[in-house]
C-alpha positions as CSV (number, residue, x, y, z in Angstrom):
1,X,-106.8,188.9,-3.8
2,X,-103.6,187.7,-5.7
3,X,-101.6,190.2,-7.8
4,X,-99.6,189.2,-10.5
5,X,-97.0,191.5,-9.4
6,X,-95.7,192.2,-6.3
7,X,-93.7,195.6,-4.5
8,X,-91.0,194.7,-2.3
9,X,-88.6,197.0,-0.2
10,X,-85.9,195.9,1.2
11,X,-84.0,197.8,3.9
12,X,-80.4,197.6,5.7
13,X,-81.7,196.8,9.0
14,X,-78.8,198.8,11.0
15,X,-80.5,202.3,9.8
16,X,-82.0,204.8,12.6
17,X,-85.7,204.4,13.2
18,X,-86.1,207.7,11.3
19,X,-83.6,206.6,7.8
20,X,-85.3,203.0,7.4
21,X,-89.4,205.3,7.2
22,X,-87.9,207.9,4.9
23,X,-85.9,205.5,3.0
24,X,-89.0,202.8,2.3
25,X,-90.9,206.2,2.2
26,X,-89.0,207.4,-1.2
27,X,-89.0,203.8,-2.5
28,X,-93.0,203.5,-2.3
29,X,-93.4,206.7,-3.8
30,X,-90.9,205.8,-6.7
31,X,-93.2,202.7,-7.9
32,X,-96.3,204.9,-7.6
33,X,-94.6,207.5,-9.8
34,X,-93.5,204.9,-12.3
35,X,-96.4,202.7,-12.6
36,X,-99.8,204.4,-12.2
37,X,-101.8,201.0,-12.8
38,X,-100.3,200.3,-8.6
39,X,-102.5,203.3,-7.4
40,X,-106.1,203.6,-6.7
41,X,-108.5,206.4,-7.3
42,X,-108.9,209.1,-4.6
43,X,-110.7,208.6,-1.3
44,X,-113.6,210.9,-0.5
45,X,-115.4,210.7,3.3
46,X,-119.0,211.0,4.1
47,X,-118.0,214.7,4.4
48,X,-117.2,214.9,0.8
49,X,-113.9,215.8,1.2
50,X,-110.9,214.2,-0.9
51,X,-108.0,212.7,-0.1
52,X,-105.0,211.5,-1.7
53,X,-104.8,207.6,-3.0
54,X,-103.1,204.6,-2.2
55,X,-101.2,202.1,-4.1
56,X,-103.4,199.2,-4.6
57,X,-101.4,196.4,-3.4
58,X,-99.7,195.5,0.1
59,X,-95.7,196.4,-0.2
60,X,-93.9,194.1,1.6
61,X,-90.7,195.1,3.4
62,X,-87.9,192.6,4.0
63,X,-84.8,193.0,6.1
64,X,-81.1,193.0,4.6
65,X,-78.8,192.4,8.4
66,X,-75.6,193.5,6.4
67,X,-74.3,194.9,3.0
68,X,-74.0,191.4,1.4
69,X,-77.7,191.0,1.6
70,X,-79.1,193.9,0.1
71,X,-76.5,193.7,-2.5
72,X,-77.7,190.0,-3.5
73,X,-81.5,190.9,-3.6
74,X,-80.6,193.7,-5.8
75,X,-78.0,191.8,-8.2
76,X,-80.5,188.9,-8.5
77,X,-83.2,191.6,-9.3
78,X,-81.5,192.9,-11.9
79,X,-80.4,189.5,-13.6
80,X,-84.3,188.6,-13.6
81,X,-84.9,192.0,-15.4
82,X,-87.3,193.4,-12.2
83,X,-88.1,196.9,-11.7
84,X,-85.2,198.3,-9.1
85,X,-85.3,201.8,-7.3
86,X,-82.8,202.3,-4.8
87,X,-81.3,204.3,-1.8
88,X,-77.8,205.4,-1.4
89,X,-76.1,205.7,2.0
90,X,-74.6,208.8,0.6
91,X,-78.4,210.4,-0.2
92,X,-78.8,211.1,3.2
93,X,-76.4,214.0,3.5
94,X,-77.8,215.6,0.1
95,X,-81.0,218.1,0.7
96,X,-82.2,217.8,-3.2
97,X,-83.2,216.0,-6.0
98,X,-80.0,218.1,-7.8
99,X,-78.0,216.7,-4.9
100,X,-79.3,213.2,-5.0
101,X,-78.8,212.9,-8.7
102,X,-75.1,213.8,-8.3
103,X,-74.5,211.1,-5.3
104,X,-75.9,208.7,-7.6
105,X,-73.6,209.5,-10.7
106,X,-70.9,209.0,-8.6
107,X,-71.2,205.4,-8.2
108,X,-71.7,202.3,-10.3
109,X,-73.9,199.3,-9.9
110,X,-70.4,197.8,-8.2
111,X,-69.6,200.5,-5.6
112,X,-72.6,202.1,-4.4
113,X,-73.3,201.5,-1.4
114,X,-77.3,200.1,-0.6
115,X,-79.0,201.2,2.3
116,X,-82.6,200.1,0.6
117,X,-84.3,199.0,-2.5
118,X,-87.6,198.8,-3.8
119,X,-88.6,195.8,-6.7
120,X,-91.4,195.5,-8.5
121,X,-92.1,193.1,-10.9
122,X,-93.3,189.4,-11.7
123,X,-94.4,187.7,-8.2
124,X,-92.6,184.4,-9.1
125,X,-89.0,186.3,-10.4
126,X,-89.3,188.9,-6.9
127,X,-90.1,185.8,-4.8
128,X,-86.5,184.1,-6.5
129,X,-84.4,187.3,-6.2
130,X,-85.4,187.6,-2.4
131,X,-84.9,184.0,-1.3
132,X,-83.5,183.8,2.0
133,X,-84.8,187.7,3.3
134,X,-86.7,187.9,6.5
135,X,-90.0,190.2,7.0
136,X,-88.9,193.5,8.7
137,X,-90.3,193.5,12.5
């Protein structure tokens, strides 16, 4: 099947085992907050019991092997107009939404510093703005 839009996360590839699952953990779940036409309905066994749903569509996950990469998936996402959540080095010592929101006012677009993003948007433009990325292994 061929959706006209695709999720993509992109994640600095030097992160602990543990940081590169939570970050492209909170990514997924941003998408799914912000557009509810990506998830499916629940899922109920043969025992009748329900369970949560899924987002529809595969999310691919790229690598970024330093800072200059994630930075130029996420400055090309934003100059096609894409969909952009992203991760903060600094969010990993906060214990909060409170906390996160105030790491994040702290920077601008210029100085923050990336440790993952998630895109959604237009297959063609997400393709463009990730030219060069390599599937994480």
């Amino acid at each position: 099947m061929e959706f006209e839009n695709k999720i993509a996360i992109v994640i600095k590839n030097d992160l602990m085992a543990w940081q590169k699952l939570n970050v492209a953990s909170f990514l997924a779940s941003s998408v799914a907050i912000q557009f509810p036409e990506t998830h499916g309905k629940p899922f109920i066994n043969a025992s009748k019991s329900e369970f949560l749903p899924f987002i529809k569509q595969p999310i691919l996950i790229y690598k970024a092997d330093d800072q200059a990469q994630i930075n130029r998936a996420f400055i090309r996402a934003k100059d096609r107009e894409l969909h952009i959540g992203i991760y903060t080095k600094s969010l990993f010592a906060t214990k909060n939404e409170g906390g996160n929101h105030l790491e994040m006012g702290k920077t601008t677009d210029e100085n923050q510093e990336l440790v993952g993003i998630v895109i959604y948007g237009e297959n063609r433009k997400l393709n463009k703005a990730l030219n060069g990325l390599k599937f994480h292994e």
